[in-house]
C-alpha positions in Angstrom: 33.3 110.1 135.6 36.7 110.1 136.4 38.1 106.8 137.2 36.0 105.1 134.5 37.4 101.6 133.6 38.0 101.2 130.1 35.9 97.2 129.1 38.7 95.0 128.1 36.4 93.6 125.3 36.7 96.8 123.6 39.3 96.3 120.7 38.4 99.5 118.0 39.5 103.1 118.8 36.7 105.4 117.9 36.2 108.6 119.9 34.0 107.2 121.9 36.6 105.1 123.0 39.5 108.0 123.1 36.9 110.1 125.4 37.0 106.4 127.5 40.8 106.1 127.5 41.1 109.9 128.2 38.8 109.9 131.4 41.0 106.6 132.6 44.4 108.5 132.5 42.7 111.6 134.4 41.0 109.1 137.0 44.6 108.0 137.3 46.0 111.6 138.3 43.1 111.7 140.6 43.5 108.2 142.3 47.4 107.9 142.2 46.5 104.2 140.8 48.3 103.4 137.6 46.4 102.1 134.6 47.4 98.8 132.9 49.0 99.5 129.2 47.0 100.7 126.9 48.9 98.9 123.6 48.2 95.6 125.2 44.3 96.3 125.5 43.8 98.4 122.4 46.5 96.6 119.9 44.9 98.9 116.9 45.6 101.8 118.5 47.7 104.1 116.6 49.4 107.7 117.4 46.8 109.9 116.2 44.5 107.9 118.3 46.9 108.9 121.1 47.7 112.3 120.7 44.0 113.4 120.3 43.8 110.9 123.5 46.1 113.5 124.9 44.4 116.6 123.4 41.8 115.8 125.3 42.7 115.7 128.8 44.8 119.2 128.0 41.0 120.8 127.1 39.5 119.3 130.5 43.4 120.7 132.2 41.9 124.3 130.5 38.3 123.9 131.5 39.5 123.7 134.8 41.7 126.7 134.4 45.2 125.5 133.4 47.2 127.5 131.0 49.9 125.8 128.7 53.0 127.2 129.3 55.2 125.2 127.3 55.6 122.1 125.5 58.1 119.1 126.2 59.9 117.0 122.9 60.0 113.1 125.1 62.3 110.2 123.6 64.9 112.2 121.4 68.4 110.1 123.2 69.1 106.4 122.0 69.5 105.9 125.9 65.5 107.1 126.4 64.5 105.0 123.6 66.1 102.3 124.6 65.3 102.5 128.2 61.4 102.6 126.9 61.3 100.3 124.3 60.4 103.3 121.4 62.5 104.3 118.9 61.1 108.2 117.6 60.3 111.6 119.5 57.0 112.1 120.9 55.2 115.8 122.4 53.6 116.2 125.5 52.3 119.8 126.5 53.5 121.3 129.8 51.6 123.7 132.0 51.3 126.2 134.6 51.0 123.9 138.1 53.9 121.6 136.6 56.8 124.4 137.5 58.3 123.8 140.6 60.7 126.4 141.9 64.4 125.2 142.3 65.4 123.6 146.3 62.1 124.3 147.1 60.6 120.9 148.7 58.8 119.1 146.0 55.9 116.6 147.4 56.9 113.2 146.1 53.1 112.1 147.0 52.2 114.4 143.8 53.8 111.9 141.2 52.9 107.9 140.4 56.3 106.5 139.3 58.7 109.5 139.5 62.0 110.0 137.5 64.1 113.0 136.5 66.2 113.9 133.3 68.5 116.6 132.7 67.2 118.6 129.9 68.8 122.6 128.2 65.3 124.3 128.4 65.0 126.7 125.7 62.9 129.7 126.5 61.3 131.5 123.4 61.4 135.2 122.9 59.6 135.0 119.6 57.0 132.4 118.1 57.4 129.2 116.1 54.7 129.2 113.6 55.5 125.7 111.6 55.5 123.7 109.4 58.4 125.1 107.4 60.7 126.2 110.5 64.2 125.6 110.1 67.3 125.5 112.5 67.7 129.1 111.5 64.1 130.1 112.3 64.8 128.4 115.2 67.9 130.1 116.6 66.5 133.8 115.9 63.2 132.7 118.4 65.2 131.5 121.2 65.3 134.5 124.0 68.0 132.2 126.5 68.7 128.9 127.6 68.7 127.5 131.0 69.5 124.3 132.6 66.4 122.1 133.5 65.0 118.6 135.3 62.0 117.5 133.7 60.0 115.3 136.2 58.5 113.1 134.1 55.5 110.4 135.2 53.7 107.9 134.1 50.0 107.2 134.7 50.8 103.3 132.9 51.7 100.5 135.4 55.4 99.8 135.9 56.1 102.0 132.9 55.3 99.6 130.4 55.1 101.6 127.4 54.7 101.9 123.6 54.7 104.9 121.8 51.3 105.1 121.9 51.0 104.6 125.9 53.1 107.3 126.7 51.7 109.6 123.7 48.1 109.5 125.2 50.0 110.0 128.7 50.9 113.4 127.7 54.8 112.5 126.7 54.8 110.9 130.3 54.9 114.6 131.6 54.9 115.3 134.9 56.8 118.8 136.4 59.4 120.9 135.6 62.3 122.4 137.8 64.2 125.7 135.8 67.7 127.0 136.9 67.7 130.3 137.4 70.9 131.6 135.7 69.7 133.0 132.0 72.1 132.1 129.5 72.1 133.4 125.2 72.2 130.6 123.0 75.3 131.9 121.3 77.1 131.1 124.5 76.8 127.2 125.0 77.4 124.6 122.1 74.6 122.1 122.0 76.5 119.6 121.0 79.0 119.4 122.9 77.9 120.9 126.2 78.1 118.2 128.6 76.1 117.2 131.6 77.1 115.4 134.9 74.0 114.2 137.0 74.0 113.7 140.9 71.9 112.1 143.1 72.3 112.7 147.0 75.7 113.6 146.3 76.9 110.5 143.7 77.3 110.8 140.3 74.1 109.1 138.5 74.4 110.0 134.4 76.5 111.7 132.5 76.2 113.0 128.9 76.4 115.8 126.0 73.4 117.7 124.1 74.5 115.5 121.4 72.7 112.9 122.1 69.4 114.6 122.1 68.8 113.8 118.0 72.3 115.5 117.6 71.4 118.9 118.9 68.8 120.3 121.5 68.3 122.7 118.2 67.3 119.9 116.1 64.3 119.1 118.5 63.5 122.5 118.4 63.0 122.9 115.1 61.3 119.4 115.1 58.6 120.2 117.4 57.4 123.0 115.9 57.3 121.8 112.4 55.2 118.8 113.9 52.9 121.0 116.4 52.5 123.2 112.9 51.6 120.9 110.8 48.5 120.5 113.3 47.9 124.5 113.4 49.4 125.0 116.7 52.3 127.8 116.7 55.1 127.8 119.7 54.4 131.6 121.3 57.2 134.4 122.7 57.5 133.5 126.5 56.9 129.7 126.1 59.3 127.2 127.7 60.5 123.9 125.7 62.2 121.0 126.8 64.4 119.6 124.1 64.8 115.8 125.7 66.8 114.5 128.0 70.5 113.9 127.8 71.3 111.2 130.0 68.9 108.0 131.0 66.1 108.6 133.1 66.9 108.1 136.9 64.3 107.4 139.8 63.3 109.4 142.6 61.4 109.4 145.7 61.3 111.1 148.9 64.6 112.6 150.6 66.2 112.8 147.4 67.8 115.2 146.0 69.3 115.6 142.1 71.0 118.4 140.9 72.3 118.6 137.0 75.4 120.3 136.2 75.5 121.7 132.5 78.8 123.1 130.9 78.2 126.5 130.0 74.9 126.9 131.8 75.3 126.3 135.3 73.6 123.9 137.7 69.7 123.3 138.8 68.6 121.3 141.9 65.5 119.4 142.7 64.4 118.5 146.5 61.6 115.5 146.9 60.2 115.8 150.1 57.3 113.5 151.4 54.1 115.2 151.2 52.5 118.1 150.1 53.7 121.8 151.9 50.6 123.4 153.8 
């Protein structure tokens, strides 16, 4: 049942209790109610424990007819990692009701603990079958780039979060918002592109695609080595999210944030209060 509280006594992860852990997170989607860190009650928990915590909730999201459209590399800046207390990448998997069109109102009342990062979304013309891949590989897949805010959430209390918290949380995913100005990869550097961030109209971050483990590339190829080594390829048509580029920055309703990349343009998320009917 979704919702199911997780005993406190419990200490060792087995899959009974990664099925447990799993049905708390989605009870927290459907309650809006945050769950208390999961480190703190389960201090043997490790990362495998939380991705297949993750894997799990994505086969209930397909059950329920959900298609993964995507995939999101979470933590890759120093500023992220600091900011959440972590200190290497993690994968969350993104899918088909997490796109949100660009100035369209998005409902606030959908997310838990909203913030937004400015991300280069790379969007694959041919697959990624890893391990292996390399930033060759990588370059001849990419179809075109184009500028992104990744919405990310977090279904753990007052985001305090360890690797593993945020891991089991699918990489703290929560929407994505796509520019709509196509641009080839050969036209941007990386790097060096820069990125000014503004919310209602005042400058909020600023930063270059350098910071995201020295290239957006470099993620890239990093994500799907790491998805490969677990037998899942990145497919022609599939979006990626490389990691943001500045600090996270909070979000609620009324606001609006748009991120302005050199070389690719600008995108623009609107928060409205509640849900369109």
């Amino acid at each position: 049942m979704l919702g199911t509280r997780v005993p406190q006594y419990v200490r060792r992860v087995n899959q009974q209790t990664r099925a447990a852990i799993a049905e708390e997170l989605l009870g927290a989607y459907a309650s809006g109610v945050p769950v208390e860190p999961l480190t703190g009650r389960y201090p043997d928990i490790t990362l495998e424990d939380a991705y297949q915590i993750q894997l799990l909730q994505v086969d209930r999201w397909l059950a329920d007819g959900a298609r993964v459209k995507g995939h999101k590399v979470g933590l890759t800046s120093a500023a992220m990692q600091r900011q959440m207390g972590v200190d290497q990448p993690d994968y969350g998997h993104l899918l088909d009701r997490m796109f949100w069109l660009e100035h369209e109102p998005i409902p606030a009342s959908r997310f838990l603990q909203l913030r937004v990062e400015p991300e280069t979304a790379f969007v694959l013309a041919g697959p990624l079958h890893g391990p292996g891949i390399t930033a060759a590989d990588a370059v001849a897949a990419v179809g075109h780039l184009l500028p992104a805010l990744e919405l990310i959430d977090s279904r753990i209390r007052d985001w305090k979060i360890a690797l593993p918290d945020t891991i089991a949380d699918n990489a703290s995913s929560g929407g994505v918002v796509l520019g709509s100005r196509p641009v080839p990869l050969s036209a941007v550097d990386l790097r060096l592109a820069g990125c000014n961030v503004h919310k209602n109209g005042e400058l909020a971050g600023t930063g270059a695609g350098g910071a995201v483990l020295g290239s957006p590339l470099t993620s890239l190829v990093w994500l799907a080595n790491t998805l490969g080594a677990r037998g899942v390829p990145l497919e022609a048509g599939q979006v990626i999210l490389p990691g943001s580029i500045t600090a996270s920055i909070p979000a609620r309703a009324g606001d609006t944030v748009t991120a302005t990349f050199a070389g690719l343009g600008s995108v623009t998320a609107r928060f409205g209060a509640e849900e369109a009917q």
